[in-house]
LOTIDO-151047 format. One record per atom (N, C-alpha, C, O): residue in three letters; atom name; x, y, z. Coordinates in Angstrom, 3 decimals. Layout:
BEGIN
("ALA","CA",(X,Y,Z))
...
//
This chain:
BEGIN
("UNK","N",(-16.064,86.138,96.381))
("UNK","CA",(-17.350,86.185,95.733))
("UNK","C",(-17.172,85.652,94.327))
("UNK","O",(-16.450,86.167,93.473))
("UNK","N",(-17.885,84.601,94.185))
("UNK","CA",(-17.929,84.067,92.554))
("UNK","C",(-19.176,83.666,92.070))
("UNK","O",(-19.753,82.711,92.589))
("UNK","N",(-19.663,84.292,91.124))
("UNK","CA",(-20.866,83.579,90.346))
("UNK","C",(-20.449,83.568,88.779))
("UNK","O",(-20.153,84.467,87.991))
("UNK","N",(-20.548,82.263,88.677))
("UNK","CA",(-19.619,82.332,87.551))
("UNK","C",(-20.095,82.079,86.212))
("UNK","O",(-19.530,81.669,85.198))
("UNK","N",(-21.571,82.516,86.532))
("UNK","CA",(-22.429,83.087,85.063))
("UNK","C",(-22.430,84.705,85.022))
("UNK","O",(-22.929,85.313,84.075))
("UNK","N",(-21.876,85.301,86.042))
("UNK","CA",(-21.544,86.429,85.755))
("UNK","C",(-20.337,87.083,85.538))
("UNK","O",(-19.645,87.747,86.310))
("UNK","N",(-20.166,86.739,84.151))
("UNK","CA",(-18.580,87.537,83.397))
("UNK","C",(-18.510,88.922,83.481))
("UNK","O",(-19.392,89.769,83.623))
("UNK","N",(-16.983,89.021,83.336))
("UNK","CA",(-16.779,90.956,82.912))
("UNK","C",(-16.119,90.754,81.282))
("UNK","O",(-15.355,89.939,80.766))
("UNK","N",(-16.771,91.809,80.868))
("UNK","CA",(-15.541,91.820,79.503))
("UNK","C",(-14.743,93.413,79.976))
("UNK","O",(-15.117,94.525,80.349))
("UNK","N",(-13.446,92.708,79.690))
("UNK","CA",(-12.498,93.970,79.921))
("UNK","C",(-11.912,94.107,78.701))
("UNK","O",(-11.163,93.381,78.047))
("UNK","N",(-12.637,95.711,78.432))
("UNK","CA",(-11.711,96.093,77.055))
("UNK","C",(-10.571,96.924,77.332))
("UNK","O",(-10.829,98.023,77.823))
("UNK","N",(-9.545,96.679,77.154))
("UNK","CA",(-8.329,97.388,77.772))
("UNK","C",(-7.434,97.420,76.644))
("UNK","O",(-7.800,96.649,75.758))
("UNK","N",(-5.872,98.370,76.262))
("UNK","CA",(-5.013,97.581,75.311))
("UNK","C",(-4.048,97.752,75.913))
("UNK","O",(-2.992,97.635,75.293))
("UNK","N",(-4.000,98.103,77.377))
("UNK","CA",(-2.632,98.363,78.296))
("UNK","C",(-2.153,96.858,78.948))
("UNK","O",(-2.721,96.335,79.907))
("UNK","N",(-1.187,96.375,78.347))
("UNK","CA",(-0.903,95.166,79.351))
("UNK","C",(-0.884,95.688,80.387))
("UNK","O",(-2.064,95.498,80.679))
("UNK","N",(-0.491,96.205,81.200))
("UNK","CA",(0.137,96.596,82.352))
("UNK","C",(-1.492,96.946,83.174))
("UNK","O",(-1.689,96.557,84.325))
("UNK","N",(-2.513,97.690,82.414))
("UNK","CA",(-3.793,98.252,83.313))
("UNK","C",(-4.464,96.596,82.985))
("UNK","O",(-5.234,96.293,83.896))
("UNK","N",(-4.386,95.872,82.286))
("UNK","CA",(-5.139,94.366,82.476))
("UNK","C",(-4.600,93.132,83.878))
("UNK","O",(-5.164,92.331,84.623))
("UNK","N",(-3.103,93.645,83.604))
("UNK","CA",(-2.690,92.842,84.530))
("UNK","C",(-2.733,93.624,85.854))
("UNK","O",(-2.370,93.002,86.853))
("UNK","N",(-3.182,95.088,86.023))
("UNK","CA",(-3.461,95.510,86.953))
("UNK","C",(-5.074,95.177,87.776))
("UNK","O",(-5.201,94.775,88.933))
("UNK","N",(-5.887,95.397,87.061))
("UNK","CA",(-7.179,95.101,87.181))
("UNK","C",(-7.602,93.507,87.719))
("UNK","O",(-8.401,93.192,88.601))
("UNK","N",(-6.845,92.737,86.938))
("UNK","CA",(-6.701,90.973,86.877))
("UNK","C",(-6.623,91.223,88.745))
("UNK","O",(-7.496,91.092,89.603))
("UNK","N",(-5.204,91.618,88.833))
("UNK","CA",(-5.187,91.152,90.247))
("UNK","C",(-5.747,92.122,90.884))
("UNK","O",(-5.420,91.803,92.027))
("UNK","N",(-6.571,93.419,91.041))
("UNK","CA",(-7.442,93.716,91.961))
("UNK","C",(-7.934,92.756,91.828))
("UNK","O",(-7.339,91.768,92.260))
("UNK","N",(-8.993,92.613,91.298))
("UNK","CA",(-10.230,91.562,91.367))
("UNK","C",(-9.792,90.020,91.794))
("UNK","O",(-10.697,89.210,91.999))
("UNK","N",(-8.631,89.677,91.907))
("UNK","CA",(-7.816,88.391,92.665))
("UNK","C",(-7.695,88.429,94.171))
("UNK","O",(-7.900,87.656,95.107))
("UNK","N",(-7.096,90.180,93.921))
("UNK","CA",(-7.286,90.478,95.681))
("UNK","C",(-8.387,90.500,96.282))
("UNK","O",(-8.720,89.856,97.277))
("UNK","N",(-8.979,91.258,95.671))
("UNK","CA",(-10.856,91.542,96.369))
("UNK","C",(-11.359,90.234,96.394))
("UNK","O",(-12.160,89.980,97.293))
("UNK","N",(-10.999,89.164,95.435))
("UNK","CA",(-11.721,87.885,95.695))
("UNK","C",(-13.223,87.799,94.835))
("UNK","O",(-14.246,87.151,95.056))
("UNK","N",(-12.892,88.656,93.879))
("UNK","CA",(-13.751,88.431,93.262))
("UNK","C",(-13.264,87.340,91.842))
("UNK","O",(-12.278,87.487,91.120))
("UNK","N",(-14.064,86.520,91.787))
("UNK","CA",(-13.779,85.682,91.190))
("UNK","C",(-14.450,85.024,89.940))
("UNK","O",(-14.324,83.868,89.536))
("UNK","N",(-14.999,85.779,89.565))
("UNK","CA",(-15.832,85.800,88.347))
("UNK","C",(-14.940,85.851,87.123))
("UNK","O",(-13.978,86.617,87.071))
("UNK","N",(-15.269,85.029,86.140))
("UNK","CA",(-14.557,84.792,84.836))
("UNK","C",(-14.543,86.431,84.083))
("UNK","O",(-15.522,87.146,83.869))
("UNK","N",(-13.105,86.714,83.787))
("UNK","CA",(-13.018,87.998,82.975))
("UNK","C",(-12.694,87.681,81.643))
("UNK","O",(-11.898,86.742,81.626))
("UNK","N",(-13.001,88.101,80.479))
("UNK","CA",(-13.029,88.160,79.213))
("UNK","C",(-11.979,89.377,78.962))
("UNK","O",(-12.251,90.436,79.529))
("UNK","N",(-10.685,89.318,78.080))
("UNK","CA",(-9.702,90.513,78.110))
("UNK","C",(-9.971,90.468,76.480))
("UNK","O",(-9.944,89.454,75.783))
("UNK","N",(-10.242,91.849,76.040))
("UNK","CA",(-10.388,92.162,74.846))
("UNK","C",(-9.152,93.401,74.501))
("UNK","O",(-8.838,94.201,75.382))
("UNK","N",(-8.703,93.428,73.527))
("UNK","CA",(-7.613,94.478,73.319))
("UNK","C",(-8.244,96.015,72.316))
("UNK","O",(-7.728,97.124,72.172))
("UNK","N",(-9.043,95.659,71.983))
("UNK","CA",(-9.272,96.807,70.747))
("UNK","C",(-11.000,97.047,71.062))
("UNK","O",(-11.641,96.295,71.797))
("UNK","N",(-11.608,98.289,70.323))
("UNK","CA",(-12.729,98.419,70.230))
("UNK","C",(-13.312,97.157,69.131))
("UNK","O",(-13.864,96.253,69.758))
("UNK","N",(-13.297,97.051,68.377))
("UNK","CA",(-13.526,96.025,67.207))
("UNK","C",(-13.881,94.946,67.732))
("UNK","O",(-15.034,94.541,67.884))
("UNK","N",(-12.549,94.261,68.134))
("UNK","CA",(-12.470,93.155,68.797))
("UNK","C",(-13.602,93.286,70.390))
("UNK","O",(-14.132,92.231,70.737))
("UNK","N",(-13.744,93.914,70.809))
("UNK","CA",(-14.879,94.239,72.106))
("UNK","C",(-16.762,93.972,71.529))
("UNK","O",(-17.732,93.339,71.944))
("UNK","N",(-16.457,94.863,70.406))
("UNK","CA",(-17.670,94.444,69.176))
("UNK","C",(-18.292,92.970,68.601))
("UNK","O",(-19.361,92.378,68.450))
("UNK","N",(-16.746,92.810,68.380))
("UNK","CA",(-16.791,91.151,67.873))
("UNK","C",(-17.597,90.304,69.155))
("UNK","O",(-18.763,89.912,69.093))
("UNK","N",(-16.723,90.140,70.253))
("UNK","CA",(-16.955,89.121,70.892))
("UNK","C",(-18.208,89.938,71.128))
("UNK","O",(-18.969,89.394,70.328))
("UNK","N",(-18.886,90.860,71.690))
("UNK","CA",(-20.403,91.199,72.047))
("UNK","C",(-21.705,90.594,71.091))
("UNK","O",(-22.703,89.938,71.389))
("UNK","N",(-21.165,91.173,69.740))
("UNK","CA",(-21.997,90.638,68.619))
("UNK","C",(-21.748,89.334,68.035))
("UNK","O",(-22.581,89.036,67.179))
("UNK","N",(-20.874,88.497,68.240))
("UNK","CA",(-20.623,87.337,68.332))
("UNK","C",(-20.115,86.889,66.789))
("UNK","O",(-20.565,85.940,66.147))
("UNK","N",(-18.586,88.241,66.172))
("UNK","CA",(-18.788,87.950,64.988))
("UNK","C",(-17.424,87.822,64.861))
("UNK","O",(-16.782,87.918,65.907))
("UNK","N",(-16.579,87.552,63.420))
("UNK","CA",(-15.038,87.233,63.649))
("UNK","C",(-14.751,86.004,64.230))
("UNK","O",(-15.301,84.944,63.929))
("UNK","N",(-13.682,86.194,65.260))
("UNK","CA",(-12.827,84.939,65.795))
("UNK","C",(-13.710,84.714,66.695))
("UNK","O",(-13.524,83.646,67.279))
("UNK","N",(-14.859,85.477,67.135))
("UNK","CA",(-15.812,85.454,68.299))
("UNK","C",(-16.960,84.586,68.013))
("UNK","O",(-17.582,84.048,68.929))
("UNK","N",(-17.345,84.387,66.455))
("UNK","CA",(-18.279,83.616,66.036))
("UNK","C",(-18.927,82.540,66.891))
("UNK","O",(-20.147,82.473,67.038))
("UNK","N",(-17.902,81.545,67.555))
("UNK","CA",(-18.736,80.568,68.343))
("UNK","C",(-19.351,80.828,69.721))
("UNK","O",(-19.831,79.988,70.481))
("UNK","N",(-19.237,82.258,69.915))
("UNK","CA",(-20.224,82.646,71.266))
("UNK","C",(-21.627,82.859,70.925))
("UNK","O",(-22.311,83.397,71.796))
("UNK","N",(-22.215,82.522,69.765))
("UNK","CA",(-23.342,82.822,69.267))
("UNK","C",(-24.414,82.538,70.453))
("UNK","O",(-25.269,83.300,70.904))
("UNK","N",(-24.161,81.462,70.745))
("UNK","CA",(-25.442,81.266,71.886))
("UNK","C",(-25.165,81.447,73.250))
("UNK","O",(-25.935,81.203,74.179))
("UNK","N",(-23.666,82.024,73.340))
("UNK","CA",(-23.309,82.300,74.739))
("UNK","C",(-24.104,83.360,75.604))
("UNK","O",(-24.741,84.116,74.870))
("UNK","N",(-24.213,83.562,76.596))
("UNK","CA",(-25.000,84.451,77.043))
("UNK","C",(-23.647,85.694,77.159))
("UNK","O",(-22.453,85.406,77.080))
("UNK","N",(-24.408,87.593,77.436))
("UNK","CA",(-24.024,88.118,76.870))
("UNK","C",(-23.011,88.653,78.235))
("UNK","O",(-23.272,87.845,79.127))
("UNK","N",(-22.360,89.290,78.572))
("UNK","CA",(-21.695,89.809,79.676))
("UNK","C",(-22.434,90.469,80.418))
("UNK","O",(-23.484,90.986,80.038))
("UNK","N",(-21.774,90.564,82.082))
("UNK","CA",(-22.901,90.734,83.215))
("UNK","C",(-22.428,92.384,83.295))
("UNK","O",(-23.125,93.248,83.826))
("UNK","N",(-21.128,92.630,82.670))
("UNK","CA",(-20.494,94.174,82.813))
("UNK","C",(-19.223,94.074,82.143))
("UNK","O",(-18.225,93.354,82.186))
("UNK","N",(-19.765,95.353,81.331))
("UNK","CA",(-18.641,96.096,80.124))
("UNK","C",(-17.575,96.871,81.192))
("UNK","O",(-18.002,97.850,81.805))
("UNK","N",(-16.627,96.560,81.336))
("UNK","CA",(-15.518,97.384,81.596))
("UNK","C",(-14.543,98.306,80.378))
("UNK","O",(-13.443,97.874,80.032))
("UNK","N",(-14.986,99.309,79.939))
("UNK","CA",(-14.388,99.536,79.095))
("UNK","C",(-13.226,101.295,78.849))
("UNK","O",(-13.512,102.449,79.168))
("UNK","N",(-12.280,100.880,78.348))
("UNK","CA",(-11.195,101.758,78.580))
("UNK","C",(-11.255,102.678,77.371))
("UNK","O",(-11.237,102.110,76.279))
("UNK","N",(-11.335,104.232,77.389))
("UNK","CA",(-11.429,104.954,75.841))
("UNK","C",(-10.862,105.057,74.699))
("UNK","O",(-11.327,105.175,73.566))
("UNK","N",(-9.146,104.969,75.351))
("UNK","CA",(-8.490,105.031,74.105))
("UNK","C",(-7.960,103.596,74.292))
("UNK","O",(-7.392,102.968,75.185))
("UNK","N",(-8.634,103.247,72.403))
("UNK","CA",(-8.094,101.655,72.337))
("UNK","C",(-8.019,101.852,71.015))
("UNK","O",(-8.682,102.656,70.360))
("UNK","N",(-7.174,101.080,70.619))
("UNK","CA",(-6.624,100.613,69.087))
("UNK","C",(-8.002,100.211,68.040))
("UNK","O",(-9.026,99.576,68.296))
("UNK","N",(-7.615,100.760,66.993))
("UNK","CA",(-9.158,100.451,65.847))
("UNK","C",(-10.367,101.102,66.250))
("UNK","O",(-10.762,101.995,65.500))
("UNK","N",(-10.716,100.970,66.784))
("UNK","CA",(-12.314,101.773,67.240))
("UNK","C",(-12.391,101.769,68.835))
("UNK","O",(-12.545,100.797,69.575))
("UNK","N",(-12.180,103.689,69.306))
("UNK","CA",(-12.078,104.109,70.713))
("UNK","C",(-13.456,103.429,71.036))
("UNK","O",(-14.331,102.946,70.317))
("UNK","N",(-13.269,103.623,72.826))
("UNK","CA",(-14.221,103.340,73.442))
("UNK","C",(-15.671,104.008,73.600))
("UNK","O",(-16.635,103.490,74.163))
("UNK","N",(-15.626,105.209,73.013))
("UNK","CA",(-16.587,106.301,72.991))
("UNK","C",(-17.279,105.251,71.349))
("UNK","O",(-18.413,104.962,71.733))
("UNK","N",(-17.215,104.990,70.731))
("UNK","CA",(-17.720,104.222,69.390))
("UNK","C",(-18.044,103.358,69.737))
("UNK","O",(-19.104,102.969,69.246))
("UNK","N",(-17.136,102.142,71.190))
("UNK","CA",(-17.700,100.917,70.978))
("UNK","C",(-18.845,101.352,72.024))
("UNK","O",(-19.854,100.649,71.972))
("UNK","N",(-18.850,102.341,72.912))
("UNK","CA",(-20.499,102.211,73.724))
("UNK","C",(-21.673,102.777,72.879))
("UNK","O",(-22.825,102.554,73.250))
("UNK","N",(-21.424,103.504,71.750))
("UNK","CA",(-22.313,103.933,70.910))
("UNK","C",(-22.953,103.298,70.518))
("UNK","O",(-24.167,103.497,70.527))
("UNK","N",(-22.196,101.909,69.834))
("UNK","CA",(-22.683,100.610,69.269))
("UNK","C",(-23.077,99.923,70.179))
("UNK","O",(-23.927,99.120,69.794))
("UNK","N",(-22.821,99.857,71.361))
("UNK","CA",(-23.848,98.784,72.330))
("UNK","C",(-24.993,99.373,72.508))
("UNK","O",(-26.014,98.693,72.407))
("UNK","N",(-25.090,100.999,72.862))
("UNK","CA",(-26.148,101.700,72.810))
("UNK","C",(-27.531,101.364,71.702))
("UNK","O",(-28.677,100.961,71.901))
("UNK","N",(-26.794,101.741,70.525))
("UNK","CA",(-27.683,101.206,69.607))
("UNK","C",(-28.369,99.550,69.267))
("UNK","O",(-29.420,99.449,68.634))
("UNK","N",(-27.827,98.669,69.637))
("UNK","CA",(-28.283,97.665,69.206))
("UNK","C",(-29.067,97.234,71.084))
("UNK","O",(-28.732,97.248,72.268))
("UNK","N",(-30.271,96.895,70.184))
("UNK","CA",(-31.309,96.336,71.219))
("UNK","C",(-30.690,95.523,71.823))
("UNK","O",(-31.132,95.409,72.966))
("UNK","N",(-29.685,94.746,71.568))
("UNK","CA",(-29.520,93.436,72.139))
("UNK","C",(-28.653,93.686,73.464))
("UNK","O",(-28.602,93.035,74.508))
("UNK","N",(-27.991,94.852,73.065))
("UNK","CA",(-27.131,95.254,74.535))
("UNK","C",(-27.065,96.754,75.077))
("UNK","O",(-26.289,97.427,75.756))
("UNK","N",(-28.256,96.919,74.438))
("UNK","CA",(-29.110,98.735,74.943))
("UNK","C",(-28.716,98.907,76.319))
("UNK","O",(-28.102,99.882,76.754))
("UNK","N",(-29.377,97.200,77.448))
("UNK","CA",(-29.289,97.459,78.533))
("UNK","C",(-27.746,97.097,79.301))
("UNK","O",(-27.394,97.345,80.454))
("UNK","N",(-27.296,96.689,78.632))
("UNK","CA",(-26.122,96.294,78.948))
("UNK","C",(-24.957,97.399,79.987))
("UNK","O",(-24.652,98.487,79.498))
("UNK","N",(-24.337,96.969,81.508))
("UNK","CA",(-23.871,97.714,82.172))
("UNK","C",(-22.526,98.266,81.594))
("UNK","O",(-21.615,97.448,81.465))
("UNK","N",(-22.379,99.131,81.353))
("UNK","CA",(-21.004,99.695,80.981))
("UNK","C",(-20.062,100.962,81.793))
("UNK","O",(-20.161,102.186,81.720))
("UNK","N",(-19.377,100.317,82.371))
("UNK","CA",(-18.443,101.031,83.149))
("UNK","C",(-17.092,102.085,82.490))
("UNK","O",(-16.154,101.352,82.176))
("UNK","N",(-16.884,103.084,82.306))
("UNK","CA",(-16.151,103.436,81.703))
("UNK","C",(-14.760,103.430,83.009))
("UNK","O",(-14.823,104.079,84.053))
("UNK","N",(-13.777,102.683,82.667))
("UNK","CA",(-12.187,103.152,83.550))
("UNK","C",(-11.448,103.543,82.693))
("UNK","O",(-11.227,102.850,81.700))
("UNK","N",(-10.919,104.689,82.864))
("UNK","CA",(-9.495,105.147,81.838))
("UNK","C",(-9.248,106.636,83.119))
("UNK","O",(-9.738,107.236,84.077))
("UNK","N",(-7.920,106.534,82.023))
("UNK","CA",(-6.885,107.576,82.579))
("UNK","C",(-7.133,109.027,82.064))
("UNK","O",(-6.391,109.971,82.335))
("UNK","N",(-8.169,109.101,81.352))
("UNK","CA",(-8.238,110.250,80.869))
("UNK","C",(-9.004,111.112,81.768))
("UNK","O",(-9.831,110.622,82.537))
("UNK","N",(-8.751,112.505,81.711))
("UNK","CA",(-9.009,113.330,82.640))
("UNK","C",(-9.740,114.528,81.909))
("UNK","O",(-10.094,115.592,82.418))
("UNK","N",(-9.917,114.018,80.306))
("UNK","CA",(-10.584,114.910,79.697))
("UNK","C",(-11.924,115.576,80.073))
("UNK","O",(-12.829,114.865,79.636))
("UNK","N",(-12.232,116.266,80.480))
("UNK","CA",(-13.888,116.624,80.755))
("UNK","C",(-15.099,115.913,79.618))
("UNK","O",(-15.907,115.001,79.791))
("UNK","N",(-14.818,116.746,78.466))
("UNK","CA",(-15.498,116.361,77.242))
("UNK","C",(-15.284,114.335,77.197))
("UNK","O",(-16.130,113.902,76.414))
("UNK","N",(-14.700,113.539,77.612))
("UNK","CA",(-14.575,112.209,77.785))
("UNK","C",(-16.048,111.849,78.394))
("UNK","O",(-17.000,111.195,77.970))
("UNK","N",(-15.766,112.637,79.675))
("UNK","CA",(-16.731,112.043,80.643))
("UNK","C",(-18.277,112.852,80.159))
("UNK","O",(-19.356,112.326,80.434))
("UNK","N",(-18.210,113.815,79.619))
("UNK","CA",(-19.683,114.531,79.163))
("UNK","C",(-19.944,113.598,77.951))
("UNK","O",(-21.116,113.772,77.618))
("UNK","N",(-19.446,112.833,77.284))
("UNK","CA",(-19.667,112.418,76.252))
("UNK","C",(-20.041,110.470,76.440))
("UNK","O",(-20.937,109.791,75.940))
("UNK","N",(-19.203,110.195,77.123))
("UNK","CA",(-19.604,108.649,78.241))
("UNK","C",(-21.019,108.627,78.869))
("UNK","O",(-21.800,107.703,78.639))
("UNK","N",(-21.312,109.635,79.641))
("UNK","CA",(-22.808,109.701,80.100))
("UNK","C",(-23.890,110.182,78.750))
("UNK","O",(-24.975,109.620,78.603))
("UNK","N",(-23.449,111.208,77.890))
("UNK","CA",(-24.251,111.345,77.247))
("UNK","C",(-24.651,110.258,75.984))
("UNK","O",(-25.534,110.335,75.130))
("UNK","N",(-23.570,109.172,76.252))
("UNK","CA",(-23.765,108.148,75.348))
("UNK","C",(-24.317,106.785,76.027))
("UNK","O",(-24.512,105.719,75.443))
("UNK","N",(-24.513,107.057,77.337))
("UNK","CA",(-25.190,105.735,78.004))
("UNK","C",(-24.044,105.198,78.628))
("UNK","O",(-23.975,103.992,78.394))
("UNK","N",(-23.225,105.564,79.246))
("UNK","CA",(-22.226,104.987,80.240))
("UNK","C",(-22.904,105.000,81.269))
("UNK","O",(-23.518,106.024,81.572))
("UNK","N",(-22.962,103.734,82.144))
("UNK","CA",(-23.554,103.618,83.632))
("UNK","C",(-22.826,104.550,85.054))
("UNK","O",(-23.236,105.153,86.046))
("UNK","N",(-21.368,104.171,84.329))
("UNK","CA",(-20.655,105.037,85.268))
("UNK","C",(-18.950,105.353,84.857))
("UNK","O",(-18.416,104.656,83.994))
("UNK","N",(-18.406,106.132,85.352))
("UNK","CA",(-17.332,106.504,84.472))
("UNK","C",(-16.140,106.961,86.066))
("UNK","O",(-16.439,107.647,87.043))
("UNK","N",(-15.214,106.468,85.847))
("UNK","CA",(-14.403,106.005,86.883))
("UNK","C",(-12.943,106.537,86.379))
("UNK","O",(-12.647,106.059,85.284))
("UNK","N",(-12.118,107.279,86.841))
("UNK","CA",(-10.827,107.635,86.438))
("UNK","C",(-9.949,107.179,87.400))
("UNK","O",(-9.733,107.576,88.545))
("UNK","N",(-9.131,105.621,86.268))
("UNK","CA",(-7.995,104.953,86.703))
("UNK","C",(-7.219,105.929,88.267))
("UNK","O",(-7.164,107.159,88.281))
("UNK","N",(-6.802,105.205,89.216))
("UNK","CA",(-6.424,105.818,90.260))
("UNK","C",(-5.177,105.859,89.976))
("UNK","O",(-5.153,105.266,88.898))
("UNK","N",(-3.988,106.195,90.244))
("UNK","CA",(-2.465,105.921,89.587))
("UNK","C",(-1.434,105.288,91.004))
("UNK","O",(-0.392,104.645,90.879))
("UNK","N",(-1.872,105.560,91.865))
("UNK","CA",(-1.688,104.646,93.189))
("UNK","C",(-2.750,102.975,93.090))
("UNK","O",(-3.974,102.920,92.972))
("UNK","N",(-1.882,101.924,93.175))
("UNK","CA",(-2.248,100.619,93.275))
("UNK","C",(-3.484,100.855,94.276))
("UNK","O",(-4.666,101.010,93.969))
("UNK","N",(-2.907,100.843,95.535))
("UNK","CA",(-3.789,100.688,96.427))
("UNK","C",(-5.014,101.335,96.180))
("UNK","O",(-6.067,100.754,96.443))
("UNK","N",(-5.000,102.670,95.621))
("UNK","CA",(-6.259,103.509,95.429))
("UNK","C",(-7.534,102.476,93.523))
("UNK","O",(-8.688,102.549,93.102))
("UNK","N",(-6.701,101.994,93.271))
("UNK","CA",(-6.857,101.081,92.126))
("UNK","C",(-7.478,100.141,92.536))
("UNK","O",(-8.566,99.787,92.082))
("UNK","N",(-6.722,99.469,93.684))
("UNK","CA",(-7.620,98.002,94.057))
("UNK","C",(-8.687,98.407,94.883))
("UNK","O",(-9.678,97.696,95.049))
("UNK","N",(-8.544,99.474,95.394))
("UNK","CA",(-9.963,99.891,95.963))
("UNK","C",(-11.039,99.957,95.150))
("UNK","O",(-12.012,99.212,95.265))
("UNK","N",(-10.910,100.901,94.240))
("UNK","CA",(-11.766,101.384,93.093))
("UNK","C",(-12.260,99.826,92.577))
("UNK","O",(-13.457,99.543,92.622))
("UNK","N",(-11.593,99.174,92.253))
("UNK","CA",(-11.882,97.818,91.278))
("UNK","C",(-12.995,97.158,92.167))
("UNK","O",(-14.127,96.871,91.777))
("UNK","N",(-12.412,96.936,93.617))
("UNK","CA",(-13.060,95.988,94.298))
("UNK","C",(-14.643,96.828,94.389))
("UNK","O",(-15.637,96.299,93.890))
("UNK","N",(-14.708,97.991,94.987))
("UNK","CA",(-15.881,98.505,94.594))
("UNK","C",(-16.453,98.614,93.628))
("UNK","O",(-17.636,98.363,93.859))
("UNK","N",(-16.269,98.896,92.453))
("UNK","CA",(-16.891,98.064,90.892))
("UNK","C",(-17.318,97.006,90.784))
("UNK","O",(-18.222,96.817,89.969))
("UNK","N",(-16.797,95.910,91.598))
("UNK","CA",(-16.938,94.693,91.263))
("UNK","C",(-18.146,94.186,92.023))
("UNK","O",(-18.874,93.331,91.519))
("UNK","N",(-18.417,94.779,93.433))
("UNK","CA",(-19.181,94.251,94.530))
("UNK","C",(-20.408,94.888,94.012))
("UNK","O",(-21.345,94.133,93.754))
("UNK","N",(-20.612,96.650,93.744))
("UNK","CA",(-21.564,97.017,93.621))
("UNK","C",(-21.828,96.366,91.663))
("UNK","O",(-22.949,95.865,91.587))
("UNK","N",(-21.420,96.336,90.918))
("UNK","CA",(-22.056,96.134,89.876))
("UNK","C",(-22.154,93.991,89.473))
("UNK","O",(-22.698,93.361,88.566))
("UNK","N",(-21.682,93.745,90.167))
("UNK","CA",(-22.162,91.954,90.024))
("UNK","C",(-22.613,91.415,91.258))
("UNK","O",(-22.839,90.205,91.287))
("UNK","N",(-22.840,92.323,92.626))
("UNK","CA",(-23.597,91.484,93.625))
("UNK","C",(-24.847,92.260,93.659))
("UNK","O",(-25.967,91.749,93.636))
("UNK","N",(-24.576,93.644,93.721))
("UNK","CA",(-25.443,94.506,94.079))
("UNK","C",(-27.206,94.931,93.271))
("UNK","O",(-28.371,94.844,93.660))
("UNK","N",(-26.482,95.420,91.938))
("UNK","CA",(-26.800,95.638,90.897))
("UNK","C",(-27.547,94.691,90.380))
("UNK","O",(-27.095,93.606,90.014))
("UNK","N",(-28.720,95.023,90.314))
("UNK","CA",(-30.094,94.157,88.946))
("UNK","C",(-29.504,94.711,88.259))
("UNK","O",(-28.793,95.690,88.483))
("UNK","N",(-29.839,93.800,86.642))
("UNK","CA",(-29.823,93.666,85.609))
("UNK","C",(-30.685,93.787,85.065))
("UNK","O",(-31.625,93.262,85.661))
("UNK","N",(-31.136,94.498,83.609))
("UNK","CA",(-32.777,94.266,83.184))
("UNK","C",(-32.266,92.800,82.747))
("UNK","O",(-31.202,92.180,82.742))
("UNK","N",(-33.375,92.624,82.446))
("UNK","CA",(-33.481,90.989,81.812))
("UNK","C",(-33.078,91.041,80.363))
("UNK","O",(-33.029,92.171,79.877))
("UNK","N",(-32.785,90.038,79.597))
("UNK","CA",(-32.539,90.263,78.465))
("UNK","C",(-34.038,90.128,77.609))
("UNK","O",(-35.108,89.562,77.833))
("UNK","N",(-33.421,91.072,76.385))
("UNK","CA",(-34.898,91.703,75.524))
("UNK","C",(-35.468,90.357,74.980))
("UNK","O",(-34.760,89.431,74.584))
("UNK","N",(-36.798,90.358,75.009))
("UNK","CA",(-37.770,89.491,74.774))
("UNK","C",(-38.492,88.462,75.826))
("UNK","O",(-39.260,87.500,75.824))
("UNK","N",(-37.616,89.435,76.886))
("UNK","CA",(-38.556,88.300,78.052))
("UNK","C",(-38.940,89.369,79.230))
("UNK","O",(-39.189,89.268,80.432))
("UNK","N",(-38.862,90.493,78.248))
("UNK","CA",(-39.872,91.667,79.130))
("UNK","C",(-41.006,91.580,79.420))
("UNK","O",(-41.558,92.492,80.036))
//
């Protein structure tokens, strides 16, 4: 499956969970262009199109936030706050994957506008499952609102 106006941005800072994820979605065959971001900041940047990200200004915006909690410079619980808030990516899908098993994580992901919140499997196989189902239901399945101003 490829539509290849529909990107993921993956905010991750685990080599090891990027290059894990990379090849679910190789296996599953999903084939949609992924965006690998390392930090909250940097996840910010390229969304808001500012920094080293500057020339995405007119790029269109990602089809789904994959995003991991604990990340370097600004956690993931801050960077969905900030998508939350700004109109421009209010509607924007955001998937939370991480390893954390905190309760208060996941009460705090939904209560901040996480679409859905997913705890990393630690078995591969149970991983590429999980991924490939992320991938099918939120870029084949899944409407999108439209982007704001053409409501």
């Amino acid at each position: 499956m490829n539509d290849g106006n529909k990107v993921i941005l993956l905010v991750e800072d685990s080599p090891d969970d990027i290059t894990l994820t990379l090849r679910a979605f190789k296996r599953s065959h999903l084939m949609n262009p992924v965006e690998v971001v390392r930090d909250g900041v940097e996840a910010l940047d390229f969304l808001f199109a500012r920094g080293a990200h500057e020339a995405r200004a007119e790029a269109p915006l990602p089809t789904l936030v994959i995003l991991d909690l604990k990340l370097p410079r600004l956690d993931g619980l801050s960077v969905l706050r900030a998508i939350r808030a700004d109109e421009r990516t209010q509607f924007l899908p955001v998937v939370i994957l991480t390893s954390s098993k905190e309760e208060q994580d996941l009460i705090s992901g939904y209560s901040l506008g996480a679409n859905s919140y997913v705890r990393k499997p630690v078995d591969f196989s149970e991983f590429l499952e999980a991924v490939r189902v992320l991938g099918i239901y939120w870029l084949a399945l899944n409407q999108v609102a439209p982007p704001k101003g053409t409501l």
